[in-house]
C-alpha positions as CSV (number, residue, x, y, z in Angstrom):
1,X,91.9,94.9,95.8
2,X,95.7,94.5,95.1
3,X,98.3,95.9,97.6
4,X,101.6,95.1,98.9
5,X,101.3,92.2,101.6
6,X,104.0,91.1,104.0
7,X,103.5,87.8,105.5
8,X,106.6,87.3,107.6
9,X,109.9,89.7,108.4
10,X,113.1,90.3,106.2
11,X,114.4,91.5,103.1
12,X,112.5,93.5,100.6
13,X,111.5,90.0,98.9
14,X,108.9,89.3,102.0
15,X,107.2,92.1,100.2
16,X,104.5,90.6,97.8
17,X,102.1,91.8,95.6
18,X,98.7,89.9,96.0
19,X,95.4,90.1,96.1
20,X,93.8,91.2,99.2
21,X,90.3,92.3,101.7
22,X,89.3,95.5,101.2
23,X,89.2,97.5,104.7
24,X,85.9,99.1,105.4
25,X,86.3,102.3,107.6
26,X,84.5,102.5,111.0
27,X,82.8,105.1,112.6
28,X,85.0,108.1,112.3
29,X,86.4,106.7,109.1
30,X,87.2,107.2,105.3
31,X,88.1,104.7,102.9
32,X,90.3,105.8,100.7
33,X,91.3,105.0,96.7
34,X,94.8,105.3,97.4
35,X,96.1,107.7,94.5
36,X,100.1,107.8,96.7
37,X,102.1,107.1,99.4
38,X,105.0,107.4,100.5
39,X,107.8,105.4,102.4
40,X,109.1,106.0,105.8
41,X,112.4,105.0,108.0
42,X,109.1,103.0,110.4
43,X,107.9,100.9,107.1
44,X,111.4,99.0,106.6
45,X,111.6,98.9,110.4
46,X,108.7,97.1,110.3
47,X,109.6,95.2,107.2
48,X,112.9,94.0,109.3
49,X,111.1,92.8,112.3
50,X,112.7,95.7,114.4
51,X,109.1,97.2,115.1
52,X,106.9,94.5,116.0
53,X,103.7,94.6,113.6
54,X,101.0,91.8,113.5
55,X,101.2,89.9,109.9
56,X,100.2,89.7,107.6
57,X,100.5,93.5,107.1
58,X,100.2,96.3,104.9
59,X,103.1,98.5,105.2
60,X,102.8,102.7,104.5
61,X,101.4,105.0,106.6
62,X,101.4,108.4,104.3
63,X,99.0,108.1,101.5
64,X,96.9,111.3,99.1
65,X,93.7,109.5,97.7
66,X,90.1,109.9,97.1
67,X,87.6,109.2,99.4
68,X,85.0,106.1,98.3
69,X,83.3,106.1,101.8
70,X,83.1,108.1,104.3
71,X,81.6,107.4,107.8
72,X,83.2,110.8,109.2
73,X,81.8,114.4,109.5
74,X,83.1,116.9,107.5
75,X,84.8,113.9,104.3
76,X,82.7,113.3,101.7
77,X,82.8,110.7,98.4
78,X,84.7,112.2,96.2
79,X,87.1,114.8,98.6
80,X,90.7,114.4,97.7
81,X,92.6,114.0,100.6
82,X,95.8,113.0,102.7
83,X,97.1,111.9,105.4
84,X,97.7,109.0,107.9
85,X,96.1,105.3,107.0
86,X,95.0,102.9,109.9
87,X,95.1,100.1,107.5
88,X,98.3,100.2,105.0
89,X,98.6,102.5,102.1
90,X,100.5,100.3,99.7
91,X,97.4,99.0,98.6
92,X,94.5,100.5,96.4
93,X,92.6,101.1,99.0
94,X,93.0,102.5,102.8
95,X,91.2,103.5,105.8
96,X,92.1,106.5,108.3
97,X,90.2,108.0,111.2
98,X,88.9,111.8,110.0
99,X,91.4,113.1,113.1
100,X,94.7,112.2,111.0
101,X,93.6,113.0,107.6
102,X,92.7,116.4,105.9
103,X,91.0,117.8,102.7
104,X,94.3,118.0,100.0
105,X,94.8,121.2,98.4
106,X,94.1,122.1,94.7
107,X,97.9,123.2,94.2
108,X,99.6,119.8,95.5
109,X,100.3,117.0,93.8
110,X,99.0,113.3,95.4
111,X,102.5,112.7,95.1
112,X,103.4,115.4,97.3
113,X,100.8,115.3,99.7
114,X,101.6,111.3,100.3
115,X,105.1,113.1,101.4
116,X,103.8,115.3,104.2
117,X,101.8,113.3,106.9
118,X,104.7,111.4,109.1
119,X,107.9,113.8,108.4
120,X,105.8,116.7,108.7
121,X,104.0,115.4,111.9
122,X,107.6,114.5,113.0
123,X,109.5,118.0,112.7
124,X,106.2,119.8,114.6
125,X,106.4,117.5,116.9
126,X,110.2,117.9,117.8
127,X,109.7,121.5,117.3
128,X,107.2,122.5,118.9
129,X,105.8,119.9,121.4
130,X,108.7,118.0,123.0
131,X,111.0,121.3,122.0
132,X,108.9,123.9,123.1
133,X,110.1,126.4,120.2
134,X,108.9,130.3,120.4
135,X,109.4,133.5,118.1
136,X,113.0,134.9,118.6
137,X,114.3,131.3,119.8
138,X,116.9,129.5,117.4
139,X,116.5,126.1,116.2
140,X,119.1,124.2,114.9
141,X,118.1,121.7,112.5
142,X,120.3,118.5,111.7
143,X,120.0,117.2,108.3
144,X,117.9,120.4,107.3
145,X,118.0,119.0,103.3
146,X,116.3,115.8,104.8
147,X,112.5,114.5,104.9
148,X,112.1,116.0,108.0
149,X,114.7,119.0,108.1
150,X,113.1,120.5,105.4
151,X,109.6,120.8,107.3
152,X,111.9,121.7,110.8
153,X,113.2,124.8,109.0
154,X,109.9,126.1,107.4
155,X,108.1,125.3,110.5
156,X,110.8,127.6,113.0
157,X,110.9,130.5,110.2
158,X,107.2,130.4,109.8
159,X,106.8,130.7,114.2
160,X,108.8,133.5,114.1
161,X,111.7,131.7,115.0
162,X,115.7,131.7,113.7
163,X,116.6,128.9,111.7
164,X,120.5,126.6,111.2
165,X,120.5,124.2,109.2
166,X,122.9,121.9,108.9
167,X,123.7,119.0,106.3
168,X,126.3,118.4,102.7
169,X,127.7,121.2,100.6
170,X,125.5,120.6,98.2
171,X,122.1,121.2,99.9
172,X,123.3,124.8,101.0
173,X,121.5,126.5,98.6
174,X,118.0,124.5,98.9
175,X,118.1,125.1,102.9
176,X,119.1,128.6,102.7
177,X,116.3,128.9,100.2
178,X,113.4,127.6,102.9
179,X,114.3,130.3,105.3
180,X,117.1,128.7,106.9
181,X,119.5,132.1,108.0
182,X,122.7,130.2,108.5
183,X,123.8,126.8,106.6
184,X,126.9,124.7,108.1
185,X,128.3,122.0,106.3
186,X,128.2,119.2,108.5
187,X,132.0,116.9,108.4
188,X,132.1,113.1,108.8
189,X,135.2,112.2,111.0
């Protein structure tokens, strides 16, 4: 298979695109034909040697595919689906654990599924399990135009709770239009 291999830490030239072993999935696994993925703040972290990560490596942890094999309950060959890869999604193939990935619904894009998994995970985690968020609570949300601000103010107005969002001028109307109740233009000093 082809993918996107990094042999040693840098600049975006480390990044190569080569030839490279095919994963096969474990028990609990799907392999999947990598249709997207997406890029995240921890994949040029990686790529700078900031995160540790054992090389050679496949970067991207987001990907929407197809599965080819599936050694988990409930995936089948065939099942478009998304989620989080164990092996690197910038490759044409991936594997993920059934626990992280789910069956991709008709009306999304692979494109925008590849875009939900790790800034989607992210916000409900701030949110809701280090934050502790209930109905009638307000949640102010930094950055609410952002990967992850945009989930954080969908995810507080769907709980039932009051949502701030904060960011540029020009995302007011965007926030304000995923349920955000007040928008504050946030000022660099």
């Amino acid at each position: 298979m082809q993918a996107v291999v990094m042999h040693q830490t840098g600049g975006p030239e480390v990044l190569r695109y080569e030839e490279a072993e095919r994963p096969e999935p474990g028990d609990g696994e799907v392999l999947i034909r990598v249709r997207a993925a997406s890029v995240n703040a921890i994949d040029w972290k990686y790529r700078r040697g900031l995160v540790q990560k054992q090389l050679p490596a496949v970067l991207g942890q987001d990907v929407s595919g197809t599965v080819e094999v599936s050694r988990a309950e409930g995936f089948a060959r065939g099942d478009d689906v998304f989620g989080i890869t164990a092996s690197g999604g910038y490759a044409e193939f991936a594997t993920a654990p059934a626990a992280v990935i789910a069956k991709k619904p008709t009306g999304v894009s692979h494109e925008e599924a590849a875009a939900i998994p790790v800034a989607g995970l992210t916000a409900w985690q701030a949110l809701f399990d280090r934050g502790g968020l209930e109905r009638g609570q307000t949640a102010l949300v930094a950055g609410a135009a952002g990967g992850v601000g945009h989930f954080a103010v969908q995810f507080a107005r769907h709980s039932g709770a009051r949502a701030i969002g904060t960011g540029s001028s020009r995302n007011r109307d965007f926030v304000l239009g995923l349920g955000a109740e007040e928008y504050e233009v946030a000022v660099a000093r």
